[in-house]
C-alpha positions as CSV (number, residue, x, y, z in Angstrom):
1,X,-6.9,-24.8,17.5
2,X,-3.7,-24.2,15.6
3,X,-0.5,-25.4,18.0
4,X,2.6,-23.3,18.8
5,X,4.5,-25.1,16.4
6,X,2.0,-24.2,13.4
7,X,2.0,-20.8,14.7
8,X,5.7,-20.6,14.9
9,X,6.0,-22.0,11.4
10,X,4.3,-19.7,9.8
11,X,5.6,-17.2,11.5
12,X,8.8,-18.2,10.4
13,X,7.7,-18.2,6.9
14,X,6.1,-14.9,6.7
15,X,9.5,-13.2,8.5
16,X,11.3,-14.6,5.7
17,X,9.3,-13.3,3.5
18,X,9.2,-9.8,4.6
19,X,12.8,-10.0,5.1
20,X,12.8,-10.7,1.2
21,X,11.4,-8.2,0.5
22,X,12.7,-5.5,2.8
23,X,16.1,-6.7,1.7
24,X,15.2,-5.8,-1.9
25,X,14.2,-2.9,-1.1
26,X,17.4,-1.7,0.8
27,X,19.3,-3.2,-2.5
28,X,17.9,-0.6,-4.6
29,X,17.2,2.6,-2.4
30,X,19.5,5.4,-1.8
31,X,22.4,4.2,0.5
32,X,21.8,6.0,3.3
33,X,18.5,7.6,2.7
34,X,15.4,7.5,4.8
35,X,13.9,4.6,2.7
36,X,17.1,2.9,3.0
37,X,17.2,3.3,6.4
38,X,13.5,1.8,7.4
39,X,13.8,-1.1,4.7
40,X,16.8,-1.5,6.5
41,X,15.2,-1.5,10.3
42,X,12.5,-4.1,8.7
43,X,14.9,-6.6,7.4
44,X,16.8,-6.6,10.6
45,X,13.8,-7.4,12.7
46,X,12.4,-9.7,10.4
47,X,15.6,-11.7,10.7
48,X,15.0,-11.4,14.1
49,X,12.0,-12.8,14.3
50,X,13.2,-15.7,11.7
51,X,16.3,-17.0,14.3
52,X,13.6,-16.8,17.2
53,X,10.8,-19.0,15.5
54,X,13.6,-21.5,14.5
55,X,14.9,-21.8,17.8
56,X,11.1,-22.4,19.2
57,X,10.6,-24.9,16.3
58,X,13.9,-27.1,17.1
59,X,12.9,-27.3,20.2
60,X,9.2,-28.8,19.9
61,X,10.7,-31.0,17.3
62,X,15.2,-31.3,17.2
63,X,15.1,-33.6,14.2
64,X,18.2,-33.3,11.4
65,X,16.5,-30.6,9.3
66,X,15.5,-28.2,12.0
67,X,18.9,-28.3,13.5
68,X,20.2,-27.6,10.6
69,X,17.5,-24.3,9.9
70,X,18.7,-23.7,12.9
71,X,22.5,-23.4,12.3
72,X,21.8,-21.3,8.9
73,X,19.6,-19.2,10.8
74,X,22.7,-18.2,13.1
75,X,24.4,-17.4,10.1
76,X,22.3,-15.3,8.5
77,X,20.8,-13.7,11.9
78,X,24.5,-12.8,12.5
79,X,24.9,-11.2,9.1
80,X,22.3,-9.1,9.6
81,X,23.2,-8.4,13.6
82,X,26.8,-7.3,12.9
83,X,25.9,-5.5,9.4
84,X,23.7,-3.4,11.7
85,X,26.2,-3.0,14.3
86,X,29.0,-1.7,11.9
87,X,27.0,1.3,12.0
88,X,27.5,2.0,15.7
89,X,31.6,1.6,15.1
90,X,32.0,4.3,12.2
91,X,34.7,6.2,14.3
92,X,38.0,4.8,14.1
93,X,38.2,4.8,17.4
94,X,34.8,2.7,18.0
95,X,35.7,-0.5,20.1
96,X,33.5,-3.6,20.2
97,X,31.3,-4.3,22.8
98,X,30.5,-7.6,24.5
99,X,26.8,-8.3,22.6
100,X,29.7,-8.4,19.6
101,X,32.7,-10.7,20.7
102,X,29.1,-13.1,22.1
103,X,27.8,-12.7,18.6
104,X,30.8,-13.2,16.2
105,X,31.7,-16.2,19.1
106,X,28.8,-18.1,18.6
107,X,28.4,-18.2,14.8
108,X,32.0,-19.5,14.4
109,X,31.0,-21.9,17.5
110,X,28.1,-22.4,15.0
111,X,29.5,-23.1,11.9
112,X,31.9,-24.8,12.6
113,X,29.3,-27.8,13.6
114,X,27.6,-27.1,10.1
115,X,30.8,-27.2,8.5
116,X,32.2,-30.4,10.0
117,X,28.3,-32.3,9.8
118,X,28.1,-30.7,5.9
119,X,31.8,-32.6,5.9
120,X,30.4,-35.6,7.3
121,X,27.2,-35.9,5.4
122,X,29.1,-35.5,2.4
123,X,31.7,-38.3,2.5
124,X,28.6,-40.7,3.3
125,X,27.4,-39.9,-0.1
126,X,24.9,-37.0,0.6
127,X,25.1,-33.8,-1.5
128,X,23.6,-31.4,1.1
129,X,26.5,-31.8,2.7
130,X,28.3,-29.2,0.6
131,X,25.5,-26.6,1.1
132,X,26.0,-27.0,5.1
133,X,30.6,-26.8,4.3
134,X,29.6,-23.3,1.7
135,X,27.5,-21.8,4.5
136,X,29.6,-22.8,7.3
137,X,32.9,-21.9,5.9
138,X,31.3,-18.4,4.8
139,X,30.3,-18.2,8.5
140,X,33.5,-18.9,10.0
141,X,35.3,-16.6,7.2
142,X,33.1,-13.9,8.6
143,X,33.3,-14.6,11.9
144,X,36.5,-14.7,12.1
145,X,37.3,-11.8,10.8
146,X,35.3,-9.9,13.3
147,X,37.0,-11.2,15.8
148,X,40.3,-10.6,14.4
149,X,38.9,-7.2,13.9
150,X,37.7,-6.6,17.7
151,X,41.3,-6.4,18.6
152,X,42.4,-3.9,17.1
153,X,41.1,-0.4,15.9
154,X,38.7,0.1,13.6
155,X,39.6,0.0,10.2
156,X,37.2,2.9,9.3
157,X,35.7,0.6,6.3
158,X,32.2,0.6,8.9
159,X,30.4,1.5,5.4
160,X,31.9,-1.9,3.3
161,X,31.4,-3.8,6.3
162,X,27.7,-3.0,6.7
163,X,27.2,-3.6,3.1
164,X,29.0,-7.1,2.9
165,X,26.8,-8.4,5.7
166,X,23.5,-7.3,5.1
167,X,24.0,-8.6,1.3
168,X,25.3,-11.8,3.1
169,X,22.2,-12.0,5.1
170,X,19.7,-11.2,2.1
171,X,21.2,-13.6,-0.2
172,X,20.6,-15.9,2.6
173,X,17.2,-15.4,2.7
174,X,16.9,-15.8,-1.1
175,X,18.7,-18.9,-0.4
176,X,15.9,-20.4,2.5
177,X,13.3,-19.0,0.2
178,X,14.5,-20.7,-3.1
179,X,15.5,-24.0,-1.1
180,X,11.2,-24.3,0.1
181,X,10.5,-23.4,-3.6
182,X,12.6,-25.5,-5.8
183,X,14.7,-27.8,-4.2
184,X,12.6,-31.0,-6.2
185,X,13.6,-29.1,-9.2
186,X,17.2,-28.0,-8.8
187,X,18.6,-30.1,-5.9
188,X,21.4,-28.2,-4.3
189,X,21.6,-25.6,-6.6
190,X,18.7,-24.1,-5.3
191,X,20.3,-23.4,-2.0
192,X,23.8,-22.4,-4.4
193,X,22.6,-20.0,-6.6
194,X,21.9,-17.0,-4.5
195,X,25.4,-17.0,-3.2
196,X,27.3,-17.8,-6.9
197,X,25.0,-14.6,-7.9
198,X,25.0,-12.6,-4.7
199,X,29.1,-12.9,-4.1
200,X,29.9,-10.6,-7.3
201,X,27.6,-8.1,-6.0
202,X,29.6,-8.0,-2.5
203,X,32.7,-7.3,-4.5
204,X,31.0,-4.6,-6.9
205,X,29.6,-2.6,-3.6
206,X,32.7,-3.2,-1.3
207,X,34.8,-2.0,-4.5
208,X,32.3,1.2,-4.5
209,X,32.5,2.0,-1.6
210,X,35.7,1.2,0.2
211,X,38.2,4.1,0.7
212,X,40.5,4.6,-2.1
């Protein structure tokens, strides 16, 4: 009989890849629209489900990897959580609640530990370590300035701010998936690529659609 570990790991896998997919699909539907809108409600849970597995699997098994999985999974579960709650702050006037100072808190808590191991790993002569500084500096970058954000009003940008996360948190799902897939071949680079390709396509929608 298959163990809760198995069945958390492929659980894990197959949320990741529906959250491929339905992240795809929000890419290139109408902003907005009503298929936009349910591609959107799938990716979210599916990224859901991907920080919950994680957690049960580092905790059956807290060896160096998993923790790692682990911190990514913050970062990208964050990216999708505060892309999703943008849209509840569209009025100027929109505060942010506790769920998000707890939220934007723990991923800079987060990755900063990724960040300073990635540091670590990497002056011992291990490459890997600069895929755990590029995730966890994004993290903090991000992070940050939500919380920055949270004290003051709103800048009304709810729409670029929506955008830059979710597209955060799909490129690092193309990252986990590309990283299972071709890591022998590619090294690094197959965790890098997403995010060389994925950052230009932040700045082309946040140029679209931030307010003249």
């Amino acid at each position: 009989m298959p163990t809760v570990e198995v069945w958390s790991l492929w659980l894990y896998i197959a949320a990741g890849i529906v959250a491929l997919f339905a992240g795809l699909g929000a890419l290139v539907t109408k902003k907005g629209g009503w298929r936009h809108r349910q591609v959107g409600k799938v990716f979210l849970v599916s990224m859901g489900v991907v920080v919950a597995t994680v957690f049960v699997l580092v905790a059956i098994d807290p060896v160096a990897f998993r923790i790692i999985l682990t911190l990514v999974a913050i970062f990208s579960g964050y990216l999708a959580f505060s892309g999703y709650r943008a849209l509840s702050r569209k009025r100027p006037t929109s505060t942010a609640h506790m769920v998000d100072w707890g939220a934007a808190g723990s991923v800079v808590l987060a990755c900063v530990g990724l960040g300073l191991w990635g540091i670590n790993w990497f002056l011992d002569g291990n490459s890997f370590g600069v895929v755990m500084i590029v995730f966890g500096g994004i993290g903090i970058a991000f992070g940050t300035l939500d919380i920055r954000s949270f004290y003051g009003e709103n800048s009304g940008e709810w729409m670029v701010n929506h955008l830059q996360r979710m597209i955060g948190a799909f490129i690092a799902t193309v990252s986990a998936v590309s990283a299972v897939n071709l890591t022998s071949e590619l090294g690094i680079i197959a965790w890098l690529w997403p995010t060389l390709l994925g950052v230009p396509l932040i700045a082309y929608w946040s140029n679209k659609f931030s307010s003249p």
